[in-house]
N, C-alpha and C positions, 0 to 999 in steps of 0.2 A: 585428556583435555575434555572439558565439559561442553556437551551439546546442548543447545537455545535452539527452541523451537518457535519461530515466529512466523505470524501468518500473516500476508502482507496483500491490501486489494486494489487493485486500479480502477477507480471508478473514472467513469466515462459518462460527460453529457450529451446531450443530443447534438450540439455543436460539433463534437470527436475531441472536445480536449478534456485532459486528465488531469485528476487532482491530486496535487502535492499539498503534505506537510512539513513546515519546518520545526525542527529540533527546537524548544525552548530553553533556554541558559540556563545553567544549572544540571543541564542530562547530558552523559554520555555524547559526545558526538555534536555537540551544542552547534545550532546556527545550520546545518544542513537538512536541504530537503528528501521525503522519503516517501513513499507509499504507505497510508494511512495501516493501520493494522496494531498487531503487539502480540506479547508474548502468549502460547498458549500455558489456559492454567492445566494442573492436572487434570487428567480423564477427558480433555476437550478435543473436540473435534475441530479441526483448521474452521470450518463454516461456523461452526458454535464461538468460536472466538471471534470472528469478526464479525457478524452480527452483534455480541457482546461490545465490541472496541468501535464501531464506526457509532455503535447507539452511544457510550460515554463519552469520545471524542469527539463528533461532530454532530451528536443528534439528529440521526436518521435513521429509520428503522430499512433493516434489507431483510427479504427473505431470501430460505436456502437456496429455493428455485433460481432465483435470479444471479446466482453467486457460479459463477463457470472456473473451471481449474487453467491459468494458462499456460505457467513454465513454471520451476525454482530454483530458489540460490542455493550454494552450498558455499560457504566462503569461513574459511580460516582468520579467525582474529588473533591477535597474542593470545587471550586469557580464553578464548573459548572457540568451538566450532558452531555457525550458524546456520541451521535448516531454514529455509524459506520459502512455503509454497505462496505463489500468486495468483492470486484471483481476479476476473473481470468482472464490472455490476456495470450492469447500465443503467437498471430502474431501482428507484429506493422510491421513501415517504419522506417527506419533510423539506426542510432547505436546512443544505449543509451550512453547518458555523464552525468558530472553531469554538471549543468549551474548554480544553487545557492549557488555555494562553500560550497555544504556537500558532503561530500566522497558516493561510494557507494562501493556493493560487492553482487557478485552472490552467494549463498550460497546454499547448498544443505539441503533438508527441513529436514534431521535426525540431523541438523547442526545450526538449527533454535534456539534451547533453548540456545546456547551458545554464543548467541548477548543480550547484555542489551536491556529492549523493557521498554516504556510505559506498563502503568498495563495493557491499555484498548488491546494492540496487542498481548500479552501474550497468551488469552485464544484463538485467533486465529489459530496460530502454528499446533494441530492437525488436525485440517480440509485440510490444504495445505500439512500437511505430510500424510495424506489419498488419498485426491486427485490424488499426483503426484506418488505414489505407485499403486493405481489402473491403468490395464492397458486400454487403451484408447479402447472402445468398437467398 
């Protein structure tokens, strides 16, 4: 079975809610939301790819620093296996858009189970509604 290496980020605004994208028609999985991110390319580094995917998808620039490791998916699809590490960012440059005509929405993480998700982003949800509940030390 073939492994897909995707590097997936939870960005977090000062408010504590998290941003999702949705799936635009015509991809894979069409119409569900997910944690911004994508595939890595060869030789990439998870941080080096989302930096890369958050600047062409929503036009904001993150640095490494700011980019923290939190948990990952491993999930079984028919045609392939899916790696997915997730990251936190709290601070970026710019104001997020969306640029590949998929919607997005800042969502509050007690609010998280009530977007359709890939199975693999699913078993994510508690970790980012722990996180943003713990208060910052």
């Amino acid at each position: 079975m073939k492994l897909v290496l995707v590097a997936a980020c939870a960005l977090i605004d000062s408010d504590g809610r998290v941003l999702l994208t949705r799936r635009p028609a015509g991809k894979p999985m069409e119409g569900l939301w997910e944690f911004p991110g994508g595939k890595m390319e060869r030789g990439e580094r998870p941080e080096d790819t989302l930096i890369r995917e958050l600047g062409e998808e929503l036009g904001i620039a993150v640095s490494e620093d700011c980019l923290a490791p939190l948990t990952f998916a491993s999930h079984a699809y028919e045609e392939f296996h899916l790696l997915m590490p997730l990251y936190v960012c709290r601070r970026w440059q710019g104001i997020v858009e969306a640029r590949e005509a998929q919607e997005i929405a800042w969502v509050r993480p007690s609010q998280l189970k009530n977007y359709p998700m890939p199975p693999a982003d699913k078993p994510l949800i508690p970790y980012i509604v722990e996180l943003v509940a713990t208060p910052a030390r």
